[in-house]
C-alpha positions in Angstrom: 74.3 -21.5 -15.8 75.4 -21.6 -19.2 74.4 -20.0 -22.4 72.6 -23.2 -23.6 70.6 -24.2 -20.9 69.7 -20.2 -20.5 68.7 -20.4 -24.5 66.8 -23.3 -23.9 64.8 -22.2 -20.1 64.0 -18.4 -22.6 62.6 -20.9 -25.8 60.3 -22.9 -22.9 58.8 -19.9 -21.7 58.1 -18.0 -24.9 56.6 -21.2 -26.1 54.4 -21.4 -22.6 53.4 -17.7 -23.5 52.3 -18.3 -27.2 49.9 -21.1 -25.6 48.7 -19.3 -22.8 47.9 -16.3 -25.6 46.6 -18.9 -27.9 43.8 -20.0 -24.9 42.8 -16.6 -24.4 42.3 -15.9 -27.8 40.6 -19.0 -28.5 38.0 -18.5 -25.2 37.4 -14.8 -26.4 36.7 -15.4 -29.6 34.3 -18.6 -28.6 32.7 -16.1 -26.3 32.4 -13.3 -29.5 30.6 -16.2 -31.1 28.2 -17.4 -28.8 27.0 -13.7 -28.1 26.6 -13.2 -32.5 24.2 -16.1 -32.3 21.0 -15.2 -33.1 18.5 -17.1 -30.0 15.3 -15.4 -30.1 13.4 -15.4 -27.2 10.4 -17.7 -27.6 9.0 -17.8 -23.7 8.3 -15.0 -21.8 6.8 -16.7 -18.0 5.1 -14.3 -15.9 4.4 -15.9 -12.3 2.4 -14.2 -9.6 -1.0 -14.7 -7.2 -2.9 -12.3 -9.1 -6.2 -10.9 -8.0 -6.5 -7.4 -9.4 -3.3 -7.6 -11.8 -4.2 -8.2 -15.3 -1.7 -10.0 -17.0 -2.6 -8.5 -20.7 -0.9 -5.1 -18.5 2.0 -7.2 -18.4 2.3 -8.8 -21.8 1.6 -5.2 -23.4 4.6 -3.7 -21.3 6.3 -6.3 -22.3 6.3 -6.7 -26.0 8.5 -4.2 -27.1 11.3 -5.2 -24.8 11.5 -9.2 -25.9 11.8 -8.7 -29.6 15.7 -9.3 -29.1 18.0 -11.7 -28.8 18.4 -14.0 -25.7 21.6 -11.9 -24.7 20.5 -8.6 -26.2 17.1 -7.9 -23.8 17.7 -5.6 -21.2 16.9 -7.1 -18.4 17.0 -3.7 -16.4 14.3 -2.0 -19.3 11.7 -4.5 -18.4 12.1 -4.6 -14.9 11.7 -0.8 -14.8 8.5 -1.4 -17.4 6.7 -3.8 -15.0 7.5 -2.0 -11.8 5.5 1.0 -13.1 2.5 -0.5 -13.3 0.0 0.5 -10.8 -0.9 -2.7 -9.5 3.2 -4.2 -9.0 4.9 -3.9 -5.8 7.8 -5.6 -6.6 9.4 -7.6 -9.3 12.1 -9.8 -9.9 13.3 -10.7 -13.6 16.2 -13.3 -15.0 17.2 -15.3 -18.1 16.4 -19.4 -18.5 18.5 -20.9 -20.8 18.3 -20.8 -23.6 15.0 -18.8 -24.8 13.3 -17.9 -22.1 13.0 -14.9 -19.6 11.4 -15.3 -16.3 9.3 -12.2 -14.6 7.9 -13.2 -11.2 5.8 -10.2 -9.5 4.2 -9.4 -6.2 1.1 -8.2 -6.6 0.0 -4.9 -4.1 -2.9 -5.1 -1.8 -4.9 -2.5 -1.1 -5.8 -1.5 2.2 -8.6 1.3 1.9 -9.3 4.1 -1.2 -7.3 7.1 -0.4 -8.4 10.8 -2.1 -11.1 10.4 -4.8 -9.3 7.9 -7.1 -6.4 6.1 -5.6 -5.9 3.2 -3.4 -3.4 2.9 -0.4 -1.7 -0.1 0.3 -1.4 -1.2 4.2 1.8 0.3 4.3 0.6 3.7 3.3 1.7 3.4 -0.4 -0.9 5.5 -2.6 -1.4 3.9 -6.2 -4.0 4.8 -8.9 -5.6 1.8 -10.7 -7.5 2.4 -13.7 -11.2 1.6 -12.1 -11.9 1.9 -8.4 -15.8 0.5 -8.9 -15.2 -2.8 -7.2 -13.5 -0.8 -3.5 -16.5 1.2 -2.8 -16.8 -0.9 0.3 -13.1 -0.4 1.6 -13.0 2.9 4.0 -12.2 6.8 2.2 -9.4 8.4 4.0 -8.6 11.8 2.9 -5.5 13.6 4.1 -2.5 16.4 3.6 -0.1 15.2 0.6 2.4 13.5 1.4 1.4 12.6 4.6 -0.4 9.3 4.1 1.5 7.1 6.5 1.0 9.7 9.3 -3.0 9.9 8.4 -3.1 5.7 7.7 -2.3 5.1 11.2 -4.5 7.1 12.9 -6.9 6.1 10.9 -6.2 2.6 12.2 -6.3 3.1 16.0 -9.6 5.1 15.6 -11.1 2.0 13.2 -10.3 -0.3 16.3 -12.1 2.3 18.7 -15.0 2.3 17.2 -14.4 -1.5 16.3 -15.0 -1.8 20.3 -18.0 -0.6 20.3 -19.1 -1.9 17.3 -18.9 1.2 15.4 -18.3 0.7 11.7 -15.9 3.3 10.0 -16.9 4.5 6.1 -14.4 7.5 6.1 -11.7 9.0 7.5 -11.1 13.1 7.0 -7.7 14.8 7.9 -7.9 18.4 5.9 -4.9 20.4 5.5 -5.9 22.5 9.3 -5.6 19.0 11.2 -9.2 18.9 11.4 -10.6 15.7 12.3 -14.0 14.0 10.2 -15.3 10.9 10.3 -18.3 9.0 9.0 -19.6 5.5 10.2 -21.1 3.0 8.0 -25.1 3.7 9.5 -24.3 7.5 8.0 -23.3 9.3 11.4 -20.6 11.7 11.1 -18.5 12.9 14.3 -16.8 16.5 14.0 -13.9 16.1 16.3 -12.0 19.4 15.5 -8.2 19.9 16.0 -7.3 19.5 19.6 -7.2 16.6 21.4 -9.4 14.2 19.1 -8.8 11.2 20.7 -9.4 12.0 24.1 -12.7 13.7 23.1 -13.6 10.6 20.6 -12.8 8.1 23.7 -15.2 10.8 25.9 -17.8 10.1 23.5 -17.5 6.3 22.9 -17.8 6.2 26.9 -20.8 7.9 26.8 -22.8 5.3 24.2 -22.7 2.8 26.9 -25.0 5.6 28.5 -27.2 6.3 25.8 -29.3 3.5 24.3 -29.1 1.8 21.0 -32.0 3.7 19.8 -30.8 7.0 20.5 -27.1 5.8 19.1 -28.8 5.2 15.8 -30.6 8.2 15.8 -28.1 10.6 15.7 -26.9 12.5 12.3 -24.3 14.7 13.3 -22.2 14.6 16.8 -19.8 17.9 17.2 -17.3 17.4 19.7 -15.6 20.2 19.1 -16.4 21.7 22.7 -14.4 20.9 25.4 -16.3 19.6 28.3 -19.4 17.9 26.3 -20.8 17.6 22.5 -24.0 18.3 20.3 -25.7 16.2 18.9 -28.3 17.0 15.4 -30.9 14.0 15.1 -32.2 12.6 12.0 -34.9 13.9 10.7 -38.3 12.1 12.3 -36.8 11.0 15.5 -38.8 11.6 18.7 -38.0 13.6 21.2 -35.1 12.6 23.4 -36.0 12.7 27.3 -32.5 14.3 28.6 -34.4 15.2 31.7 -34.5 11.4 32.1 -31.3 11.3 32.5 -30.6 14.4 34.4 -32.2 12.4 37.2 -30.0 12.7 40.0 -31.5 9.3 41.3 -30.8 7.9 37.9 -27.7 5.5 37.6 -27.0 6.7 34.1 -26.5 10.4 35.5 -23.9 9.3 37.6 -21.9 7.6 34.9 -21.9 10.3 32.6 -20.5 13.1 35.3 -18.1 10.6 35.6 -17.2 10.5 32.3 -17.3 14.0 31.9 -15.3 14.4 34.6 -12.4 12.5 33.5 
């Protein structure tokens, strides 16, 4: 190859370098400028099936955080502003071009009150709301920290055992022994101790098909805390209850409960 075809194949690619330098320059330096624009944010769009949320909670956490440029808000600052509000269980945010940020949130439902001023989410996710007034009719559970989700689902299998025998549940007691309390809606409470609840609890509910409605709704207190039978404290002007009624050998009703207690 000679020296002038060399000199001139050298000039063609210094000249292909200036230009590919030249673009690169020229696309940074657009880039510089579109990010010194000043494009205020003028929409902020909050979307969500709110029933509890309040979305002035929203705008407040907001405000400080969309004073700034299109490009300048951090994104990640008001993400982190809105998740920490009691009522948000998730939330996605993202830029609309070009003035507009878009915050779409999941609202969290709760499931029953948990301690004396939280709420607990189905999933066994405690949060504290400012004002509990209008979930006086969901059930109290009550439990060890940290072990909600353990305490939540028992809570649920013995809500649809007394569900069976349509038994309304009002609380649900775990204290920090593993002792056992709960509370109907008609005010009866059943001690069940910290051995063997549910067999003892199933015992009892077996024994109700026994007993008649009258005497069912008579009852204050039931301990079964023993381990072959229960006590039973009456409300306070109820008539004397005939066991001896039921004592009767030739009595149907006898025969179910030694089965029962039996089993």
């Amino acid at each position: 190859m000679s020296n002038a075809v060399i000199k001139k194949w050298m000039t063609g690619l210094l000249l292909a370098g200036l230009v590919a330098y030249g673009a690169v320059k020229i696309i940074h330096t657009r880039h510089l400028t579109i990010k010194n624009v000043s494009l205020p944010i003028k929409y902020v769009r909050t979307e969500g099936e709110f029933q509890y949320l309040d979305k002035n909670e929203i705008k407040a956490a907001l405000q400080p955080l969309v004073t700034t440029s299109f490009f300048d808000v951090d994104m990640q600052a008001i993400h982190s502003a809105v998740s920490t509000l009691p009522w948000v269980e998730a939330v996605t945010v993202k830029r609309i071009w070009p003035d507009a940020i878009d915050v779409k949130v999941r609202e969290k439902k709760p499931y029953a009150r948990w301690g004396k001023s939280s709420l607990i989410t189905e999933q066994g996710v405690v949060f504290t709301p400012k004002d509990l007034s209008q979930f006086q009719s969901l059930i109290a559970v009550n439990g060890p920290e940290h072990q909600q989700v353990k305490v939540l689902e028992i809570m649920k299998g013995v809500k649809t055992a007394l569900a069976d025998q349509s038994l309304k549940m009002a609380e649900f007691n775990v204290n920090d022994r593993g002792s056992w309390k709960i509370k109907l809606t008609n005010g009866l409470e059943i001690l069940l101790g910290r051995n063997e609840q549910l067999k003892k609890l199933q015992r009892f509910l077996k024994t109700l098909t026994v007993l008649g409605q009258e005497q069912v709704n008579a009852m204050a207190i039931v301990d079964l805390r023993y381990p072959n039978g229960y006590a039973v404290s009456w409300r306070p002007g109820t008539a004397e209850f005939d066991w001896m009624a039921i004592a009767d050998p030739n009595n149907d009703k006898t025969s179910t409960l030694k089965a029962i207690q039996s089993r």
